[in-house]
Structures are given as C-alpha cells and as structure tokens.
C-alpha positions as CSV (number, residue, x, y, z in Angstrom):
1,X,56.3,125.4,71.3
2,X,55.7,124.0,75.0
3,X,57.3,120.6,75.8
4,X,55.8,117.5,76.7
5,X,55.1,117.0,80.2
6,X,57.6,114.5,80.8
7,X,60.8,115.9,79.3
8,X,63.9,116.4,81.2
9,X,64.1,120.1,79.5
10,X,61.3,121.0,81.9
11,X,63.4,119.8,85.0
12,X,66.7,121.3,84.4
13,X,67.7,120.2,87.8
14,X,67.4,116.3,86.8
15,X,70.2,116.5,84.4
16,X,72.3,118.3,86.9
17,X,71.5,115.7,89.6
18,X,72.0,112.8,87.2
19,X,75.4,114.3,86.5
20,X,76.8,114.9,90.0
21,X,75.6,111.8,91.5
22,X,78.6,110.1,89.6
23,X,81.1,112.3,90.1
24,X,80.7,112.8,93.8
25,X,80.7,109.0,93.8
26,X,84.1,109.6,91.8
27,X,85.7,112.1,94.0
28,X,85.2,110.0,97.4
29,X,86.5,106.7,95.5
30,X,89.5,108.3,94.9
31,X,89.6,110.4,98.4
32,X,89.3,106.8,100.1
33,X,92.1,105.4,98.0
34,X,94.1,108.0,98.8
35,X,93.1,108.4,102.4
36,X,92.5,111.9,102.4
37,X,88.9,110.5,103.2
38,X,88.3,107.9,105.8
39,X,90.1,106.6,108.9
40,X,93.6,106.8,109.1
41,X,96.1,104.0,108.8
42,X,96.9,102.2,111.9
43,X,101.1,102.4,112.2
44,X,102.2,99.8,110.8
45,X,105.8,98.0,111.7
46,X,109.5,99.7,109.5
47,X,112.3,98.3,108.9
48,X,114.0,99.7,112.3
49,X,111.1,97.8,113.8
50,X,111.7,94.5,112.7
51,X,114.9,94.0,113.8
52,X,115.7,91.0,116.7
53,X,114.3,87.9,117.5
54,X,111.4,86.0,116.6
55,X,109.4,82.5,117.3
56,X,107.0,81.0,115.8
57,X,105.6,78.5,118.9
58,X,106.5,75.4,116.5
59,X,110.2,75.6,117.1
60,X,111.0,77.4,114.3
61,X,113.1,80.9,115.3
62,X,114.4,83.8,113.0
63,X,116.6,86.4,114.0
64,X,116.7,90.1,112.1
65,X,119.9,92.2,112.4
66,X,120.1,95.6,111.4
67,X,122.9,94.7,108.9
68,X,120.7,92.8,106.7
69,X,121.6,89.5,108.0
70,X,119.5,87.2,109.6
71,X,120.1,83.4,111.1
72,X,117.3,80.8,110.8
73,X,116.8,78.0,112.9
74,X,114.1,75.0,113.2
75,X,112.0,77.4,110.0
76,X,109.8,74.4,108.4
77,X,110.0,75.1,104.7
78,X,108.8,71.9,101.8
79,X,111.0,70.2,100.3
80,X,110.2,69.0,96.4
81,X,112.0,65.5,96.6
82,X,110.5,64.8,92.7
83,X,107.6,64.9,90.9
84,X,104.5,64.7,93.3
85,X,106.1,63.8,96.0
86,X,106.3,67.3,99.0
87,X,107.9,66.4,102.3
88,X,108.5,69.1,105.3
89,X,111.9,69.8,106.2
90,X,113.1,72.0,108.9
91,X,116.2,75.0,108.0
92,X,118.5,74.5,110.7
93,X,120.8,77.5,112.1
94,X,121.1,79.2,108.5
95,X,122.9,82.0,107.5
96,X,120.5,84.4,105.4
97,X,120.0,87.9,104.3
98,X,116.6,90.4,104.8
99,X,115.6,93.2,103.1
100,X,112.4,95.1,103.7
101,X,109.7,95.9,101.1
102,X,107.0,99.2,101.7
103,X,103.6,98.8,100.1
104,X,102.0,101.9,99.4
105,X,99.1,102.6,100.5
106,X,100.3,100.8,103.7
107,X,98.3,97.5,103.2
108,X,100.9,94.9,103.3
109,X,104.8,95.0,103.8
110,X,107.0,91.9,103.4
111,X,110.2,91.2,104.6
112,X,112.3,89.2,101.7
113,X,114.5,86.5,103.4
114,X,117.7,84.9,101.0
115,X,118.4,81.9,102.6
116,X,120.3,78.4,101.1
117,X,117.7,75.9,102.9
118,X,116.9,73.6,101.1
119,X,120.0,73.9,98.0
120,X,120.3,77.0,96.4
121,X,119.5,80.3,97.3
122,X,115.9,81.1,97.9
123,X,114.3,84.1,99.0
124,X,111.0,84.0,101.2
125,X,108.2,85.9,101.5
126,X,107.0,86.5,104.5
127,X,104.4,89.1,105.6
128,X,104.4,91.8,108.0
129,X,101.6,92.7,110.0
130,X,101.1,93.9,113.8
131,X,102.4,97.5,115.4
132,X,105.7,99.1,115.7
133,X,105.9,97.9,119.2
134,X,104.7,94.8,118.6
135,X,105.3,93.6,115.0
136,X,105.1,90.0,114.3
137,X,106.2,88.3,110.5
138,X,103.8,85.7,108.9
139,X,105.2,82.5,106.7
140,X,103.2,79.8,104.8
141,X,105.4,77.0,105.2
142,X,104.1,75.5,101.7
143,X,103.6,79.0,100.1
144,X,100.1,81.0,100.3
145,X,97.1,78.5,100.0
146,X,98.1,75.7,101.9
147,X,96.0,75.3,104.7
148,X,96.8,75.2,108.3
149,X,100.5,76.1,107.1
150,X,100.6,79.4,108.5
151,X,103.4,80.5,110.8
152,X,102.7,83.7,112.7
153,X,106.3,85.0,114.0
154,X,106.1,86.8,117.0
155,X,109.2,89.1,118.6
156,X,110.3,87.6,122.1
C-alpha cells in the first residue's frame, strides 16, 4: 500500500528534524546556564576584596575589616517612627559585623552587615558589584524599590 503524498512516513527526515530542533535548543539552555557555553564571567569582587574603606559621596562611610567587623558612620538608613509615618536617620560611628555571601552562578554577591542603628540588631543587605580591584557595595537606603534611594559605595 503506497502512502499519501503528504505523510510524514514519506519524509523520515522531518520527524528527526522536528525532534532535534528541541533538544539542541535544550542542550545550549543548559550549556548557557552553566557557562560552559557563552562568554565568561567578568571577575567579580571576594571576600579578601572587600575589605577597607568605603564612601558613599552623601557622607555616609563604612569600613570592612578582615575580622568580620566593620564601623559605620553618617549610613542613612529609615527610621519607622509609627504607623505611616518613615523619617531618614543617619547610623552614626556604629559598631557592626560583615559576613560575605557567594551567589552561584556569579550574578550577585551581598555583603550582610549586623549593625544596632536604629534599636536592635539589624542586618543589611547590601549588594556587590564592580571588580576585584575596584569593588564598590550598593545600599537602598529604604530597602529595594524606593526610588532615588540608592547608595553606590565606592573603596577610597
């Protein structure tokens, strides 16, 4: 019995492409991920890196030792005085600690600073961006999503 013209049993090579185009699709998703395929990662800042003093160009300065201990000084941060009610406040020469978090894949790192500003110890994220030889730490003054509120910290 012949088949009908258009059947995909008369094209075997159809079924084959149909099949692969997925799985090649597959296979360079996951190289990418990975980064077996595609550029390399630029170097991004460790923990060795972070360490001394940055400023922020507001007044606001923090200081990483490689103990883990850090001092801020002039850091805005807000302060909840109730409900509905968000005033700025500056952390004046604190005492903190700072511990260093990886991401892998190597898209974001954040540094984790305990400080008491404000009452009570709170720890801060703050985001690391920039090169080894050049790192520089990144704070939202009112948390992520509050415009214009970014600090970029740069190492003097």
């Amino acid at each position: 019995m012949m088949e009908p013209m258009g059947s995909w049993r008369s094209k075997p090579w159809l079924l084959w492409a149909l099949l692969m185009v997925p799985a090649a699709a597959t296979i360079a998703g996951i190289g990418t991920y990975t980064r077996v395929l595609g550029p390399e990662d630029p170097p991004r800042p460790g923990r060795e890196d972070l360490v001394g003093r940055y400023e922020d160009g507001h007044g606001g300065a923090v200081t990483l030792k490689a103990d883990g201990t850090a001092v801020l000084s002039g850091v805005e941060y807000v302060k909840d005085d109730g409900p509905g009610e968000v005033v700025m406040d500056r952390c004046e020469d604190r005492d903190a600690n700072w511990s260093f978090n990886e991401s892998r894949p190597r898209w974001s790192h954040v540094v984790s600073i305990g400080t008491a500003c404000g009452g009570g110890m709170n720890w801060i994220q703050w985001d690391v961006i920039g090169s080894p030889s050049a790192p520089e730490i990144v704070y939202y003054v009112g948390g992520v999503g509050y415009a214009g509120d970014q600090r970029v910290f740069t190492r003097r």
